[in-house]
MIVO-292451 format. One line per 3 residues: for each residue z, y, x of C-alpha. Coordinates in Angstrom, 2 decimals. Layout:
residues N
Z,Y,X | ...
***
This chain:
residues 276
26.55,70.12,79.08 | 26.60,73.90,76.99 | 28.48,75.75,78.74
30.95,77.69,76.86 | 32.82,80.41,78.03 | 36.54,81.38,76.03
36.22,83.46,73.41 | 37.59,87.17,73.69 | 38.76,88.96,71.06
39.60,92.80,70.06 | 42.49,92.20,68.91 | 44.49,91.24,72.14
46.35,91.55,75.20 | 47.25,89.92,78.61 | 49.47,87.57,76.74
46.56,86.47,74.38 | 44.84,85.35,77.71 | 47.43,82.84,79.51
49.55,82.91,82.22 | 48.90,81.19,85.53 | 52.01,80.01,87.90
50.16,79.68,91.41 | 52.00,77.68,93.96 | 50.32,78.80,96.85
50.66,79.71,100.67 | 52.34,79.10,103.50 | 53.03,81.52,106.78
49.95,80.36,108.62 | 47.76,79.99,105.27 | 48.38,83.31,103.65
44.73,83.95,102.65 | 45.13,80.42,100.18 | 47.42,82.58,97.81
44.83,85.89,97.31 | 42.22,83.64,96.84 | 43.56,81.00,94.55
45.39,83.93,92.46 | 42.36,86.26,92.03 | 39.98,83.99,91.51
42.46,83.11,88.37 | 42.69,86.69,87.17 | 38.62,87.13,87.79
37.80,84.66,85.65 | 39.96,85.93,83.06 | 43.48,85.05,82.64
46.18,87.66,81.72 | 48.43,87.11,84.06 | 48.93,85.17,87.37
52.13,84.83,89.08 | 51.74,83.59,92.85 | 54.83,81.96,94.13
55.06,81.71,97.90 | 57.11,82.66,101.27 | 58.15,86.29,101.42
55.47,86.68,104.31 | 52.79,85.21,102.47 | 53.88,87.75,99.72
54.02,90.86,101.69 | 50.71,89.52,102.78 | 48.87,89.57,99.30
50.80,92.65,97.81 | 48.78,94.55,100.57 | 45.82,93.58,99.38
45.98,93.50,95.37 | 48.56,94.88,93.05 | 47.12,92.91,90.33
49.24,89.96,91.11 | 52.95,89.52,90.08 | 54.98,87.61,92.86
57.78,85.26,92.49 | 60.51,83.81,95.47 | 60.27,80.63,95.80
63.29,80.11,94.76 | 62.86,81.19,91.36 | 60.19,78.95,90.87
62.03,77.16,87.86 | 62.18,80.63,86.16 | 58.42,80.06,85.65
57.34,76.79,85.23 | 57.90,76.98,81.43 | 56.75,80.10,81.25
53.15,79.63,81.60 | 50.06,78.16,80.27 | 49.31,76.43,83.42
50.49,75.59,86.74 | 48.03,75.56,90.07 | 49.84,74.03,93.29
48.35,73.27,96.83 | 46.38,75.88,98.54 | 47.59,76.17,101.38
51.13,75.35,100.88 | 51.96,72.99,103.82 | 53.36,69.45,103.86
56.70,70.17,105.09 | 59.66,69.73,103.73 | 60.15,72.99,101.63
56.74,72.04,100.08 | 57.82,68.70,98.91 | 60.61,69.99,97.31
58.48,72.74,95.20 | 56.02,69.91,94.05 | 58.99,67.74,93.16
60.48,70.55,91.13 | 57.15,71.02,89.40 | 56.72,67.26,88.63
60.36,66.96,87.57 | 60.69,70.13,85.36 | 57.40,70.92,83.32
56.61,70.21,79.95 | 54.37,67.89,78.89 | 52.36,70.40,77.48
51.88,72.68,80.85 | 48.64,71.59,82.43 | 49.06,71.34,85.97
46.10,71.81,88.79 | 46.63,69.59,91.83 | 44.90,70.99,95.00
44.64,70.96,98.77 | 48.14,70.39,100.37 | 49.69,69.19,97.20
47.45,65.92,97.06 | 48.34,65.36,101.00 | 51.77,65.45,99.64
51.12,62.96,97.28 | 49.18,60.83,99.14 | 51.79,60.98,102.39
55.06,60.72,100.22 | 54.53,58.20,98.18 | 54.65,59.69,94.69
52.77,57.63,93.07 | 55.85,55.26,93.46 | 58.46,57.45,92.45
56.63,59.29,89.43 | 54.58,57.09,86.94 | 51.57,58.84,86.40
50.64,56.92,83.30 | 53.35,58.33,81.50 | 52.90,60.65,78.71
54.89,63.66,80.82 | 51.68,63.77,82.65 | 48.78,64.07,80.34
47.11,67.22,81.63 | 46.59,66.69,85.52 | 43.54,67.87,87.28
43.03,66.89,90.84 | 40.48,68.15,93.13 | 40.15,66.55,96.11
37.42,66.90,99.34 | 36.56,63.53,100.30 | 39.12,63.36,103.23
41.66,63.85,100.27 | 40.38,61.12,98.29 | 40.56,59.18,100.92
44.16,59.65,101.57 | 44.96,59.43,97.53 | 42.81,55.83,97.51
44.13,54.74,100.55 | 40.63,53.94,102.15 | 38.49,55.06,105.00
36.24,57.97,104.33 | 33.52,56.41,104.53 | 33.88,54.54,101.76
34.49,57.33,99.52 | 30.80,58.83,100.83 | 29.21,55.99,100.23
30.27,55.63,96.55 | 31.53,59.47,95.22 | 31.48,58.60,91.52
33.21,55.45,91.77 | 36.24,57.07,94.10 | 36.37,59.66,91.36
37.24,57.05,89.02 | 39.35,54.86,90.55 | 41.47,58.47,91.52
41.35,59.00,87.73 | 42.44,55.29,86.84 | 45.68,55.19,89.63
46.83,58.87,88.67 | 46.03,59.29,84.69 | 44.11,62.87,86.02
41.27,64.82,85.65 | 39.14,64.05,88.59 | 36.87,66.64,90.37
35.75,65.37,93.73 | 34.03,68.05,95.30 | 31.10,67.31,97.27
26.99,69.08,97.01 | 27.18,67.94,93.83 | 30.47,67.61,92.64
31.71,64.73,90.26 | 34.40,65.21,87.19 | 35.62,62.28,85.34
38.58,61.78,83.14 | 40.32,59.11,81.74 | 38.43,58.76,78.32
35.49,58.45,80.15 | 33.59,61.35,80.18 | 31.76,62.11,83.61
29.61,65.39,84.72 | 27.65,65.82,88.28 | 27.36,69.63,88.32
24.12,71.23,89.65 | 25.11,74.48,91.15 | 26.10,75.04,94.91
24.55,75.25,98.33 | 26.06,74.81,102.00 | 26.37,78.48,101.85
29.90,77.70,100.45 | 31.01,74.98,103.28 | 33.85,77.24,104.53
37.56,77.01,104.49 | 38.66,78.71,101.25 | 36.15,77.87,98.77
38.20,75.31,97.43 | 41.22,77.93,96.80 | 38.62,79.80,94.93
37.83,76.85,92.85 | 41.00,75.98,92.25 | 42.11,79.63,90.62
39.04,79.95,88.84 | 39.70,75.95,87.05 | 43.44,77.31,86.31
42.38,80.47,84.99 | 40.01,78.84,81.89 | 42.42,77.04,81.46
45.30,79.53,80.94 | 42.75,80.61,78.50 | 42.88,77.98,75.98
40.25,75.75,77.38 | 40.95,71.74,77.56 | 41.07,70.37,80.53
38.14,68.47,81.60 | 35.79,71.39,80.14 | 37.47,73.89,82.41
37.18,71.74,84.87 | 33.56,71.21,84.45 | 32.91,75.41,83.48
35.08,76.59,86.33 | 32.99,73.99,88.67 | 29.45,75.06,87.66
30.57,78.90,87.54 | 32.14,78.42,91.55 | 28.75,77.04,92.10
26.41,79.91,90.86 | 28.77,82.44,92.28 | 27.71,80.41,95.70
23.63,80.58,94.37 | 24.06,84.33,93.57 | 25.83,85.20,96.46
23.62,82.83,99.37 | 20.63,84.82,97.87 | 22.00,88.18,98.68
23.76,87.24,101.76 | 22.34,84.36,103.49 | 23.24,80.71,103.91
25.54,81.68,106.85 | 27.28,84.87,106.10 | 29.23,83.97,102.34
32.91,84.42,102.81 | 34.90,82.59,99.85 | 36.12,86.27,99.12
31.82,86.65,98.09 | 32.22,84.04,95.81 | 35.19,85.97,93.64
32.96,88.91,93.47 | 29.97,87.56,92.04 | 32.45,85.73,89.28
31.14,88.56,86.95 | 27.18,88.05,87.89 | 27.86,83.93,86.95
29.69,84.73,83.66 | 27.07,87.31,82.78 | 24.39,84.96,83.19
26.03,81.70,81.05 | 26.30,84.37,78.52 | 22.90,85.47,78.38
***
C-alpha cells in the first residue's frame, strides 16, 4: 500500500487537527495513559484528553503538560466532543471499567470512531457484550480492535493455539462477529475490515516485545485518525509507522534495550522517512 500521511496545512490550528478522548489507566497501570496519549499527540493530533483515576492523573501531569485531563466522571462531557475515542490501555476489568466502556458504547455518535484496545476487549470478551450490544448495527460503523493473540482468543472464544496457527483467518472471523476493523498484532501484523480489504504490514522486530508497545500503537492509530484519516488506512499507517519507529530505534539501541517510550521518540524519524 502508498502510504499517505494527513495533509497539514498553513492555515490551521489544534482544532484543524482532531481531538482524541483517551480512556486510559488504572492505579497499578499508570504508564498505559502517557503512552497511549502521547503517542496520539506525536503523531499529530491537536488535542488529546486522557480520562483516568485522579492517581493515574497526577501520575502523567508530572511527566507532560501537553495533555489535558478529564475525571472520570465527566467522561460524558467528552465523548461528543471529539473526533475519536481510544479505550483500554490499561484500564482494568473491574467494575468502574465496565461502566466507562458501557457509557462509551451507549452514548457516542455514530460518527465518533472508537479504538478498542487492551483491557477494553477483555471486557468485552468476559461480559458478554456482544449479547447485549449488536455490533452489526449501524451505531457502530467505525470500530477498530486490536487485539494480541491471547485477546483474540478470548473475543473468538477459542484456545490460543488456534488463533497461531491461522492469524489471518482469526482476524476475520473477529471482523465478521464484531462489524470492526481488525488489527491482530503479531511479527507481522494482520488488518482486515469488513469490505474486505486485508494488509500484512512489514515493519517490526522483537525489539518491541515489551509491555507497552501496544499502548503506543494504540495512540498513534487514534491520533491519524483524529486527523481525518478513515479508518482502516489509519489503521494500516499507524501500524507500519509503530513498526519503523521499532526498526529505527532496535538499530540505535539494540534488540534488548527499546523501551515503548523509544518508540514515541523516533515517531518523527518514521514520518520523516514515509515522506521522503
Amino acid at each position: 500500500m502508498e502510504y499517505k500521511l494527513p495533509q497539514r496545512t498553513e492555515n490551521s490550528n489544534k482544532s484543524t487537527y482532531g481531538k482524541v478522548l483517551n480512556i486510559a489507566g488504572s492505579d497499578y497501570m499508570r504508564g498505559a495513559g502517557y503512552l497511549s496519549s502521547i503517542s496520539a499527540l506525536k503523531i499529530g493530533c491537536g488535542y488529546c484528553f486522557l480520562c483516568s483515576t485522579e492517581k493515574v492523573i497526577n501520575s502523567v501531569s508530572v511527566l507532560t503538560p501537553s495533555v489535558v485531563f478529564l475525571q472520570q466522571n465527566r467522561v460524558c462531557e467528552q465523548i461528543n466532543n471529539v473526533d475519536v475515542i481510544e479505550i483500554g490501555c490499561g484500564l482494568g476489568t473491574d467494575m468502574n471499567a465496565v461502566k466507562m466502556f458501557s457509557k462509551v458504547l451507549d452514548n457516542a455518535y455514530t460518527s465518533t470512531p472508537i479504538v478498542v484496545d487492551a483491557d477494553a476487549l477483555n471486557i468485552l470478551a468476559q461480559n458478554d457484550f456482544d449479547q447485549i450490544y449488536d455490533f452489526t448495527n449501524k451505531k457502530f460503523e467505525k470500530l477498530v480492535f486490536t487485539p494480541h493473540p491471547k485477546e483474540a482468543s478470548r473475543l473468538l472464544g477459542i484456545e490460543l493455539e488456534q488463533v497461531l496457527n491461522n492469524i489471518e483467518q482469526s482476524a476475520r472471523d473477529i471482523t465478521k462477529k464484531f462489524n470492526c476493523v481488525t488489527v491482530l498484532k503479531m511479527h507481522r501484523t494482520y488488518i482486515c475490515a469488513p469490505d474486505g480489504r486485508e494488509y500484512t504490514n512489514t515493519t517490526g522486530n522483537n525489539a518491541m516485545a515489551k509491555a507497552g508497545s501496544g499502548d503506543v500503537l494504540t495512540g498513534m492509530i487514534s491520533g491519524l485518525i483524529a486527523q481525518g484519516m478513515e479508518i482502516f488506512e489509519a489503521s494500516c499507517l499507524g501500524v507500519y509507522l509503530h513498526g519503523l519507529c521499532g526498526d529505527l530505534a532496535k538499530e540505535k539501541l539494540t534488540q534488548y534495550s527499546v523501551l515503548p517510550e523509544d518508540l514515541i521518540s523516533f515517531i518523527p524519524d518514521a514520518i520523516k522517512f514515509v515522506q521522503n
